[in-house]
C-alpha atoms as a printed R data frame, in Angstrom:
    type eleno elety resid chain resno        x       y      z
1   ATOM     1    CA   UNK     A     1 -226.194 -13.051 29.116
2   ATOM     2    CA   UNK     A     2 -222.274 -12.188 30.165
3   ATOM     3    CA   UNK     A     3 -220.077 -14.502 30.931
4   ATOM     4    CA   UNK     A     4 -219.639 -15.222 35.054
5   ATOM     5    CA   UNK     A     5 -216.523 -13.964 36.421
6   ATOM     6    CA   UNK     A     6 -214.830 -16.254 38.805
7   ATOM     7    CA   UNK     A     7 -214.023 -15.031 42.410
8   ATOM     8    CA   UNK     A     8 -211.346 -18.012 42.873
9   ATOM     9    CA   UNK     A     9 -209.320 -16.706 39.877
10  ATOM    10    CA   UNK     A    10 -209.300 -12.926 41.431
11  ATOM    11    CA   UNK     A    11 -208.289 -14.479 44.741
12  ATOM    12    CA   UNK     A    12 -205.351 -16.222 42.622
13  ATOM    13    CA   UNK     A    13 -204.639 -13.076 41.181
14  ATOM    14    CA   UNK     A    14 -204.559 -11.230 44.630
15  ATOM    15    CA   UNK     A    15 -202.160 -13.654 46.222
16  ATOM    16    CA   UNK     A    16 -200.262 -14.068 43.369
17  ATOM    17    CA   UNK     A    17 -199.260 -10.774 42.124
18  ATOM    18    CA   UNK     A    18 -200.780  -8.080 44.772
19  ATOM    19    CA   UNK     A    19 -199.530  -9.377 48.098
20  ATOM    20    CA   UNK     A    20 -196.422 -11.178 46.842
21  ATOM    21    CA   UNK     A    21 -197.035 -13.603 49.794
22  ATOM    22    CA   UNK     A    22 -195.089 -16.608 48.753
23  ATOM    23    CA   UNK     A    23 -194.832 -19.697 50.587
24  ATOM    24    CA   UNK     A    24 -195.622 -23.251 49.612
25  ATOM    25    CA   UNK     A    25 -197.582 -24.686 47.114
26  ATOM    26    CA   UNK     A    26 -199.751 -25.549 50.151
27  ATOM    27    CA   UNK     A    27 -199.947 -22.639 51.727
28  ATOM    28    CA   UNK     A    28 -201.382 -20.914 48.196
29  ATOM    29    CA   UNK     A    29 -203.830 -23.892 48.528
30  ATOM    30    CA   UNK     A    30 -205.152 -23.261 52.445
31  ATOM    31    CA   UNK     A    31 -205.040 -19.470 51.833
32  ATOM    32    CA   UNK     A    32 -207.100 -19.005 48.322
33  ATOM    33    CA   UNK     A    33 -210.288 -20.435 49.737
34  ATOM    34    CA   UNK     A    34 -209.939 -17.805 52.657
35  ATOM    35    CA   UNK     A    35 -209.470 -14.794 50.082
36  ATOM    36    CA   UNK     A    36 -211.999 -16.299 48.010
37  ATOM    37    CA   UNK     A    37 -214.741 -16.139 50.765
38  ATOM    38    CA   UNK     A    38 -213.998 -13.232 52.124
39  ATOM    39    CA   UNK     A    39 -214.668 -11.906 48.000
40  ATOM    40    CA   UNK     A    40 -217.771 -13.258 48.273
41  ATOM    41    CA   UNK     A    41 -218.884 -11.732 51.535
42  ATOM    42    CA   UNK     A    42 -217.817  -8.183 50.787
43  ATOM    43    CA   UNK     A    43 -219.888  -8.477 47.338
44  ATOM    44    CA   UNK     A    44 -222.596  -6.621 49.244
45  ATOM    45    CA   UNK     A    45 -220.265  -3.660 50.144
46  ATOM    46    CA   UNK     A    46 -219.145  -3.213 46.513
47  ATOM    47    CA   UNK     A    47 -222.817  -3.159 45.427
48  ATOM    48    CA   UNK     A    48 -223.510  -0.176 48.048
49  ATOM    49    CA   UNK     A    49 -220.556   1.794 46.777
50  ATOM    50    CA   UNK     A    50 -221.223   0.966 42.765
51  ATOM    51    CA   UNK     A    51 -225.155   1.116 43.657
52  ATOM    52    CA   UNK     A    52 -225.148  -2.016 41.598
53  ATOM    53    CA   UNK     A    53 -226.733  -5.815 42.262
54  ATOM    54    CA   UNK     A    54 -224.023  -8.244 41.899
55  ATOM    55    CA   UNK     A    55 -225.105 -11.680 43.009
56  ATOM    56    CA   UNK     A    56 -222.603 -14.544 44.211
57  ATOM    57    CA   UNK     A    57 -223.491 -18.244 43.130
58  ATOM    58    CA   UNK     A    58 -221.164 -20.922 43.473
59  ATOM    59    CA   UNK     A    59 -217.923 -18.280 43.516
60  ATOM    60    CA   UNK     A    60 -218.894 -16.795 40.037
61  ATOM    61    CA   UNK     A    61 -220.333 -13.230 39.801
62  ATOM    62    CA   UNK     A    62 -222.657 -12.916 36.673
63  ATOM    63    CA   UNK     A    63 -221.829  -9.185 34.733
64  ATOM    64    CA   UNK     A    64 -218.499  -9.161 36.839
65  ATOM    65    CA   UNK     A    65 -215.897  -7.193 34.581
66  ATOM    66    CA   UNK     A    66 -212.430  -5.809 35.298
67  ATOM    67    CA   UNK     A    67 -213.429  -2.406 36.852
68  ATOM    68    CA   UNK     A    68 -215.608  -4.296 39.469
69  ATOM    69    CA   UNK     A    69 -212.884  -6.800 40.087
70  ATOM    70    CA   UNK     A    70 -210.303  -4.032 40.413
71  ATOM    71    CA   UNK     A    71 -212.206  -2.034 42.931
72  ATOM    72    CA   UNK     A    72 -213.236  -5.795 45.378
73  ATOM    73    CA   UNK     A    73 -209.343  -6.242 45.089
74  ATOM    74    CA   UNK     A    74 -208.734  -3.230 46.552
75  ATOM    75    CA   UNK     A    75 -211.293  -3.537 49.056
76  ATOM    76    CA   UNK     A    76 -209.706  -6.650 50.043
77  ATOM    77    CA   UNK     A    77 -205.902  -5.261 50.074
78  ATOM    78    CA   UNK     A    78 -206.525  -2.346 52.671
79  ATOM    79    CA   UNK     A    79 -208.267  -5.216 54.400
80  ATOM    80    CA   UNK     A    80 -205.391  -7.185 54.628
81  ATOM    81    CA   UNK     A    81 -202.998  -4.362 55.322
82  ATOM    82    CA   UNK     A    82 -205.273  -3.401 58.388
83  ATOM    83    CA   UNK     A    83 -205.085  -6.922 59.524
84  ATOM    84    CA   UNK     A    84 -201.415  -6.912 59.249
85  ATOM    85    CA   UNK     A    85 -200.819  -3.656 61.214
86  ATOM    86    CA   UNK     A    86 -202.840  -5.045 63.767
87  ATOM    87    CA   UNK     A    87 -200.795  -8.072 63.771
88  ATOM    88    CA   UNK     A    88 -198.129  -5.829 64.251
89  ATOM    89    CA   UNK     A    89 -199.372  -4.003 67.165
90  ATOM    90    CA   UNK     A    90 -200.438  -7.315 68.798
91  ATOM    91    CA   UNK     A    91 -197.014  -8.133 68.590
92  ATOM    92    CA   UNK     A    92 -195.278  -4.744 69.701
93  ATOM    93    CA   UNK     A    93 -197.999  -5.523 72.689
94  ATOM    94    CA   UNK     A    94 -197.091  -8.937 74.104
95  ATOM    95    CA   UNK     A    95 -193.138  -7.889 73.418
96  ATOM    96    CA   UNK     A    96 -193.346  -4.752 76.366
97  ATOM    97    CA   UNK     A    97 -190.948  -6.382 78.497
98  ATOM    98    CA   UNK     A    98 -188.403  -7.352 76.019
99  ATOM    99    CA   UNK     A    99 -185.148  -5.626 75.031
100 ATOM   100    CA   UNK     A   100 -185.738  -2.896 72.437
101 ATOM   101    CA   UNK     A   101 -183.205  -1.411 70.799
102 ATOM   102    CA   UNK     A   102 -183.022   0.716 67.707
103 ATOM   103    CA   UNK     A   103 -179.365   0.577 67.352
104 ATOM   104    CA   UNK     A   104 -176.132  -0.525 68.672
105 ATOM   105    CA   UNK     A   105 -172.827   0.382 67.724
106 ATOM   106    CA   UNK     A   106 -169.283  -1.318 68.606
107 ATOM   107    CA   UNK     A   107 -166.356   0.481 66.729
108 ATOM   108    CA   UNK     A   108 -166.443   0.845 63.090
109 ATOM   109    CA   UNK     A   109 -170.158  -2.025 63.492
110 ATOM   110    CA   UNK     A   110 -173.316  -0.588 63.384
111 ATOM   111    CA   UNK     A   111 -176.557  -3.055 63.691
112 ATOM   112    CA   UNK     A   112 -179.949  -1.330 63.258
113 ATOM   113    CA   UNK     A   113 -183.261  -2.462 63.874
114 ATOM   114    CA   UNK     A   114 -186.243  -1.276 62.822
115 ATOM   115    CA   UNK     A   115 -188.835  -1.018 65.256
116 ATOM   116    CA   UNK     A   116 -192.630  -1.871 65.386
117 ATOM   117    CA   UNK     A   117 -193.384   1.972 64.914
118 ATOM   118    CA   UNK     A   118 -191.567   1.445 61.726
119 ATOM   119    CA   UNK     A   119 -193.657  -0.949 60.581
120 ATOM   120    CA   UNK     A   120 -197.552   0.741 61.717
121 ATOM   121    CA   UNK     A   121 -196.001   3.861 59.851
122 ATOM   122    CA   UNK     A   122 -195.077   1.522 56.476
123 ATOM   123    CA   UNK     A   123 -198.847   0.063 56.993
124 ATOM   124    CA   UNK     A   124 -200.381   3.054 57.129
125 ATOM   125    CA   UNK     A   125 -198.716   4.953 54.262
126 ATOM   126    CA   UNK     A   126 -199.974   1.729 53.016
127 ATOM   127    CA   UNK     A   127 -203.433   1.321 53.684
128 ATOM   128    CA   UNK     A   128 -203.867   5.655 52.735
129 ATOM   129    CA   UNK     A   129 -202.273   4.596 49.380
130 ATOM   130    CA   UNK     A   130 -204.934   1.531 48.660
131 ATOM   131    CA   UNK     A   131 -207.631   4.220 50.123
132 ATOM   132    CA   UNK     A   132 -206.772   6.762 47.719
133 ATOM   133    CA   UNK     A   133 -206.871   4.273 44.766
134 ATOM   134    CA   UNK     A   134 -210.417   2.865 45.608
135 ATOM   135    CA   UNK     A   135 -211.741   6.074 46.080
136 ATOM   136    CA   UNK     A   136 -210.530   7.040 42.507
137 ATOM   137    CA   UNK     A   137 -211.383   3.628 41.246
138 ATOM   138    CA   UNK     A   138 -215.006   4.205 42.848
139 ATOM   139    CA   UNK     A   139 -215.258   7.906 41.830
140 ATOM   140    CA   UNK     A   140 -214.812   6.810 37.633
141 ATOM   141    CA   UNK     A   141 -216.482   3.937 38.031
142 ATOM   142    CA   UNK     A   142 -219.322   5.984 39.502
143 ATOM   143    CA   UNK     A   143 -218.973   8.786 36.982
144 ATOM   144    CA   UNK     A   144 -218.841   6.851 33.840
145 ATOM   145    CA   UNK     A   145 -220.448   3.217 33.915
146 ATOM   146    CA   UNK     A   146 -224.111   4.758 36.476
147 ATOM   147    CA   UNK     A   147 -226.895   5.501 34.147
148 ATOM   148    CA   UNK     A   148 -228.037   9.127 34.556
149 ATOM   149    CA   UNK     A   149 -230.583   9.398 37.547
150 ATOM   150    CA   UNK     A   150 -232.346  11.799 36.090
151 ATOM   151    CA   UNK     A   151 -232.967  13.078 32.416
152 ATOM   152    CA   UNK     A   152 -234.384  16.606 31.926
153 ATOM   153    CA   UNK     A   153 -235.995  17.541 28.333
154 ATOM   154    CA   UNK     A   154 -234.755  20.662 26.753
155 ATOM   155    CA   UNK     A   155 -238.405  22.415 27.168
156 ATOM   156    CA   UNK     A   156 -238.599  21.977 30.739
157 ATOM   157    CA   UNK     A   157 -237.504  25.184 31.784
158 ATOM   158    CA   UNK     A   158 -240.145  27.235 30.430
């Protein structure tokens, strides 16, 4: 029997050294339980695309290694990138009638600022970069840890 591999410690890991998200002591606190449930609810999705039978009991995946981990932690980043753009677009909505500017210049000063289209473009570069990884991640992980379907014998082509 393996050893179970604990979703709260890849949550730690995600908002530790994937996100960079900072913030208090506290905040780490309040926001690990959210990453770590929303690990255990997307365990389902990683067995579709692994055709594997992970269970979840208690925040500890049973057979759990690092390939699995790495792919549910990118599952989980292009998540949270597509939460942030939309963030982002909320925002760029409910700020229609403010002042935009992109630029203003007085003599030899120049103050830019970079707009919300900026940021969707910096998400989505983003979110295709995380895509591109999983699908690799999912591709090897499909091509070398899957038992053969099928096996054919030598003589049955005669």
């Amino acid at each position: 029997m393996s050893t179970p591999y604990s979703l709260t410690t890849l949550a730690e890991q995600i908002y530790d050294s994937e996100l960079m998200i900072g913030g208090t002591a506290q905040q780490r606190a309040d926001e690990i339980p959210i990453i770590t449930s929303w690990l255990e609810a997307h365990v389902g999705e990683l067995n579709t695309l692994l055709n594997t039978n992970f269970a979840v009991e208690s925040s500890e995946v049973d057979g759990f290694k690092q390939e699995e981990s790495a792919i549910l932690r990118e599952l989980y980043v292009i998540q949270y990138y597509k939460k942030q753009s939309r963030s982002v677009l909320r925002q760029a909505d409910d700020s229609a009638n403010s002042l935009d500017f992109s630029e203003l210049r007085e003599g030899d000063s120049v103050v830019k600022r970079s707009s919300k289209r900026d940021h969707l473009k910096d998400y989505k570069s983003l979110i295709a970069h995380s895509q591109d990884t999983l699908n690799k991640l999912i591709s090897n992980y499909n091509t070398y840890q899957s038992p053969p379907s099928q096996v054919v014998e030598k003589d049955s082509y005669n």
